[in-house]
C-alpha positions as CSV (number, residue, x, y, z in Angstrom):
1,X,11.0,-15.7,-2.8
2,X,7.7,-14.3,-4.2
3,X,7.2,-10.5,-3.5
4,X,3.9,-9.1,-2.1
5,X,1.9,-5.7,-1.7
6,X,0.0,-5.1,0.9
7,X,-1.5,-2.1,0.7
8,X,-3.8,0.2,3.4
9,X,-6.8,1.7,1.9
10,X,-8.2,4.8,3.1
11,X,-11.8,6.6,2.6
12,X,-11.4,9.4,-0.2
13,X,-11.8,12.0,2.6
14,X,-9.1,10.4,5.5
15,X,-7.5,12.6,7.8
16,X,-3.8,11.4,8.9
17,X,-4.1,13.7,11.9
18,X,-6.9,11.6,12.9
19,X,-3.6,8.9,13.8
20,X,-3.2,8.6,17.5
21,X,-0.6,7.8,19.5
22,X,-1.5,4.7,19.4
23,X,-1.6,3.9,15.9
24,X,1.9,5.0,15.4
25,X,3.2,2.8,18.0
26,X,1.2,-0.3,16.5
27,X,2.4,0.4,13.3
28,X,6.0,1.1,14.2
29,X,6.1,-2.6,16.1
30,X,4.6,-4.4,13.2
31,X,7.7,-2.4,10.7
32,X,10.0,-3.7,13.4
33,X,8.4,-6.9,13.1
34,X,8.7,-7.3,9.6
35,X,12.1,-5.8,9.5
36,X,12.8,-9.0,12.4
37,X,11.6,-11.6,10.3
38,X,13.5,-10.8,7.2
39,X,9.9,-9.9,5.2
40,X,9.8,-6.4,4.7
41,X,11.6,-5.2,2.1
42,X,10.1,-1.7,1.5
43,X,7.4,0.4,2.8
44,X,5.7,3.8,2.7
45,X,3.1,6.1,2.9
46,X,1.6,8.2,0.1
47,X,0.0,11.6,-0.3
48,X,-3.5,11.5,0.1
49,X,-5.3,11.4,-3.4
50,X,-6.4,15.0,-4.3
51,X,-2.4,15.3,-4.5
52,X,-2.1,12.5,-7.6
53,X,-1.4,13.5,-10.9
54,X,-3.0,11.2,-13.6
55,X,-1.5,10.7,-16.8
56,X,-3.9,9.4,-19.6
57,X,-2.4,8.2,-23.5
58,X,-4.8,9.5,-26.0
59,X,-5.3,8.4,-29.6
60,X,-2.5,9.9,-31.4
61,X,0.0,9.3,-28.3
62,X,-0.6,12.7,-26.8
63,X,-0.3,11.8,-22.7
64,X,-3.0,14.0,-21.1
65,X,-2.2,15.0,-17.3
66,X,-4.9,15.6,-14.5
67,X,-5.0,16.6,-10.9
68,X,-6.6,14.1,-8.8
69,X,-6.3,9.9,-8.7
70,X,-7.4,7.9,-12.2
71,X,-9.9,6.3,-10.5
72,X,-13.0,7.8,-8.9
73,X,-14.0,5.5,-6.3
74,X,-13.9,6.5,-2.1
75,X,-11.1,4.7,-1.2
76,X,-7.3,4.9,-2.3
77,X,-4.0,3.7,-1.1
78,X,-2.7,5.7,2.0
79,X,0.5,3.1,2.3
80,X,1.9,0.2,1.8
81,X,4.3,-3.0,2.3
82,X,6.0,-4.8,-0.3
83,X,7.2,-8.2,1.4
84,X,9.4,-10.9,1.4
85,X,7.2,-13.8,1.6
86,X,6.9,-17.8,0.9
87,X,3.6,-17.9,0.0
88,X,0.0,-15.8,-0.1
89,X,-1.2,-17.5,3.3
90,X,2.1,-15.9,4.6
91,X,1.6,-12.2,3.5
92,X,-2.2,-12.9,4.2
93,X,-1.0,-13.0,7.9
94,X,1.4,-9.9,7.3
95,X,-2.0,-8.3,5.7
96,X,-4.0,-9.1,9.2
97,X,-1.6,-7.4,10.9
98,X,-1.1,-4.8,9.3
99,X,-5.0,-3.7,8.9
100,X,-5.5,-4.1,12.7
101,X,-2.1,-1.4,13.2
102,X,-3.8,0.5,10.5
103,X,-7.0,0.3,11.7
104,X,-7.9,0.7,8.1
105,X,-8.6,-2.3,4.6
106,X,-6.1,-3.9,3.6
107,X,-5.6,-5.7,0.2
108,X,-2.5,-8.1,-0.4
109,X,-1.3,-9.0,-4.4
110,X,1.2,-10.8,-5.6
111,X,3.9,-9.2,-7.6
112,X,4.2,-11.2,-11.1
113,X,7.4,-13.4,-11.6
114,X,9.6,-11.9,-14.3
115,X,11.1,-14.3,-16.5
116,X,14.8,-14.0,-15.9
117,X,17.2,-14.0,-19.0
């Protein structure tokens, strides 16, 4: 079965205590959701971005390291789903769900098939 991300975006400057009760308790049903229907099969939340370290190859190999997220743009992944799912229109509807617990964008990619040996 094809895996998917769905991920939560959050503005540059989001503040997780800014989560109500309510939020958690939306988010926590749709986890128990997913865990019901057999489609989650990992999920988690991630520092917010000042807390990234970006590693960069330069000419020569030399791997330079940075505080902060590679890309500068105002939003970046707060969390995410990977998911157990038949088809995009499937983790589409995973997706809906999860940006109205979130309250938050939401983008869902497929993962890319491996060729198996």
């Amino acid at each position: 079965m094809p895996q998917y991300l769905v991920a939560i975006h959050h503005p540059d400057n989001y503040d997780p205590s800014a989560e109500d009760e309510s939020m958690v308790r939306d988010i926590d049903a749709l986890n128990e959701e997913m865990a019901a229907a057999g489609a989650r099969f990992f999920a988690g939340g991630l520092q917010s971005a000042p807390h990234a370290k970006s590693l960069r190859k330069q000419p020569g190999g030399q791997v330079v390291i940075t505080d902060g997220p590679y890309l500068e743009t105002k939003e970046h992944i707060g969390g995410f789903w990977i998911l157990d799912a038949a088809n995009m229109d499937e983790a589409v509807k995973w997706g809906r769900k999860a940006a109205a617990a979130c309250r938050a964008s939401v983008e869902v990619r497929e993962f890319l098939a491996m060729p198996r040996e």
